[in-house]
C-alpha positions, 0 to 999 in steps of 0.5 A, a space after each residue: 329351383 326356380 319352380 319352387 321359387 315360383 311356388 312361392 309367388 304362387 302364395 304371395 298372390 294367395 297372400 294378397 288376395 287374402 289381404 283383400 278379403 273382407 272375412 279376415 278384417 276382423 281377425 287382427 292376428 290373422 292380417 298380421 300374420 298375412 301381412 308378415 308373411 307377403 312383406 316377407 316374400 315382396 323381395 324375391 316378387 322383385 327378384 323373380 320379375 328381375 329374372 324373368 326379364 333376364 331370361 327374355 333378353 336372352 331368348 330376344 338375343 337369339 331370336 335376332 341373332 341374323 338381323 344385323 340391326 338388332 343383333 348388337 343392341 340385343 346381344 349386348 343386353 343379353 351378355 349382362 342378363 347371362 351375368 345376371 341371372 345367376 346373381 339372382 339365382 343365388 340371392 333367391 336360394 335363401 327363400 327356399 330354406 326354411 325360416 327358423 320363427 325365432 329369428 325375429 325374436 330378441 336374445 339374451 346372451 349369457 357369457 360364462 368363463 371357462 378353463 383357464 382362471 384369471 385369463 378366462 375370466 378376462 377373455 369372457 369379458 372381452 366378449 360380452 364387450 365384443 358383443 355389445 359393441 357389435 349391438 351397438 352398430 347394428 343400433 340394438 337397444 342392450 340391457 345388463 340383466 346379471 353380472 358377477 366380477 371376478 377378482 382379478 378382473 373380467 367376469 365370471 358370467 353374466 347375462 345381457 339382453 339385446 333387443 332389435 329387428 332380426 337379433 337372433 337370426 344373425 347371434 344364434 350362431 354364436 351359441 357355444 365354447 369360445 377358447 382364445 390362445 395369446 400370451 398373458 400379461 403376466 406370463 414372464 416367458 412369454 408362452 401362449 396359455 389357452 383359455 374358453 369361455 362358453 357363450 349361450 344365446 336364447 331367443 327371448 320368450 314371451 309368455 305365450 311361448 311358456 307358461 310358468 305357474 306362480 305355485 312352481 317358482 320360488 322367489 327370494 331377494 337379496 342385496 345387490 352385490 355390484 355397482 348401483 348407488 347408494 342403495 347397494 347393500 343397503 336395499 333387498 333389490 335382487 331377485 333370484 328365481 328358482 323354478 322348481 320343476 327344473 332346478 333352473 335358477 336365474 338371478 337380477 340385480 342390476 336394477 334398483 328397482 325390486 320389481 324391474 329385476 323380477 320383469 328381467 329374471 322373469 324374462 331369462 327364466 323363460 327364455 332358458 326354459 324356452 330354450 330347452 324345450 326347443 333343444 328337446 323338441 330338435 333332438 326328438 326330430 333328429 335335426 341336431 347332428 354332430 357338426 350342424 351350424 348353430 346347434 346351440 349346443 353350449 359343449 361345442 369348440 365353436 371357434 378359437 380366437 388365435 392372438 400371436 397368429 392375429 387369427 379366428 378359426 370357426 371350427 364348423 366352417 373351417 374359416 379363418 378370418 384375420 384383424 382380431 383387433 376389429 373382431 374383438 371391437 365388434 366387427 362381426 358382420 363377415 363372420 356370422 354372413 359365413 355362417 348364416 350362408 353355410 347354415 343355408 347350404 346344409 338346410 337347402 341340401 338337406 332339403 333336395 334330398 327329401 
């Protein structure tokens, strides 16, 4: 491993020499990329420099093992390097997997309800609000792009994009069925009633990740049918998209303004496109197996929300993680840590056997 590793700052020197050379200084996309990708690299730089002193302050403990002068001094040293290396090891595995390019992007979340009618539609609004609250701690910058209420309360569906530094990279994994077990309100004897929702994260796509040609698309407005002043009902500021080749409809009505709603309905169309591709493209290559971490596949039980037990099951993990009060306020951090690090694990054993 730390041969490969050491690959790796191999092509960081390459980077910085490459940041020097006068040729790239006018290709301002070049030096970005460059630049991107020695910033990327600086932390293991440090880590391997951490290692390699670990490594002589083991070598140094043996060389004076006899000299009782330096012996302790030198041995004392060495047993905090022995504890340390392997710490290093573990934090620099990460950089061995290969880095997904749509981590850094933005996501739109789509959230649906599933089996179960009003409970259902209860439970896929407690997501979207679980969601949001866990954007807001990691001070993303969200934006209701959709939603449509059900009568009863909770949503039908709805979609809401969130916008900040690493936000796919840490949501992907939340791509797939939710089912949430607990007691109704409503329910008079007191039995458990089983519900899903399914949840859908798309990197957000710019245009230069799809082209959408304006003779493929079918754009019709309509008035908005929720919240949003007096001129709801009033002004055709929703749009609906349909993208004919496809069949893919998105809508946006939470605007007021026509043409924000087309911007956002342009982005998620997209961003579902882009999303299709890339599932079709994984297929083709083989990379999505039954039972990988974050498929993205919207068919899969990904997890199960248990309320009278005060537990979540991650079904891809066989994790269980308690205190479903805080989950649901958007303390996500230990669960998608879990996954991200069992997502490593099968990408670097995967990679070993190549």
């Amino acid at each position: 491993m730390i041969e490969k590793l050491r690959t790796l700052a191999t092509e960081y020197d390459d980077l910085q020499k490459a940041l020097q050379n006068p040729d790239n200084f006018s290709n301002p996309k070049e030096l970005a990329r460059i630049g991107k990708r020695s910033a990327e690299l600086e932390p293991l730089i440090a880590m391997l420099a951490e290692y390699d002193a670990a490594e002589r302050a083991v070598s140094y403990a043996a060389e004076v093992k006899g000299d009782a002068d330096m012996s302790a001094l030198a041995e004392e040293e060495a047993a905090a390097a022995r504890k340390k290396i392997p710490e290093l090891l573990e934090s620099m595995r990460s950089f061995l997997v290969p880095k997904d390019p749509d981590d850094d992007k933005n996501v739109i979340v789509e959230v649906r309800a599933g089996a179960g009618g009003d409970e259902a539609a209860l439970f896929a609004g407690e997501l979207v609000r679980m969601y949001l609250r866990y954007a807001e701690d990691q001070h993303w910058k969200t934006e209701v792009m959709d939603m449509s209420n059900a009568d009863a309360g909770g949503i039908k569906d709805a979609s809401v994009r969130i916008e900040g530094s690493g936000v796919y990279g840490k949501l992907k994994y939340e791509s797939g069925v939710h089912r949430v077990q607990r007691i109704p309100e409503t329910e008079a004897k007191g039995r458990v009633h089983t519900s899903t929702a399914t949840v859908a994260i798309l990197p957000e796509a710019e245009e230069v990740d799809i082209e959408i040609r304006s003779e493929d698309l079918r754009i019709d407005t309509f008035r908005s049918g929720g919240a949003g002043g007096q001129n709801v009902n009033k002004v055709e500021s929703a749009i609906r998209l349909t993208h004919i080749p496809t069949g893919v409809v998105v809508a946006c009505q939470t605007e007021r303004s026509q043409l924000r709603n087309r911007m956002l309905a342009m982005s998620l169309l997209r961003s579902r496109l882009y999303a299709a591709e890339q599932e079709r493209l994984a297929k083709e290559r083989g990379d999505l197996r039954s039972g990988q971490i974050g498929t993205g596949d919207r068919s899969e039980k990904i997890r199960t929300y248990n309320f009278p037990q005060d537990r979540l099951t991650d079904h891809r993990i066989g994790q269980n993680f308690s205190n479903l009060p805080a989950i649901m306020e958007g303390d996500l951090d230990d669960i998608i840590e879990a996954l991200k690090k069992a997502d490593q694990d099968q990408k670097l054993a995967k990679a070993s056997t190549k």
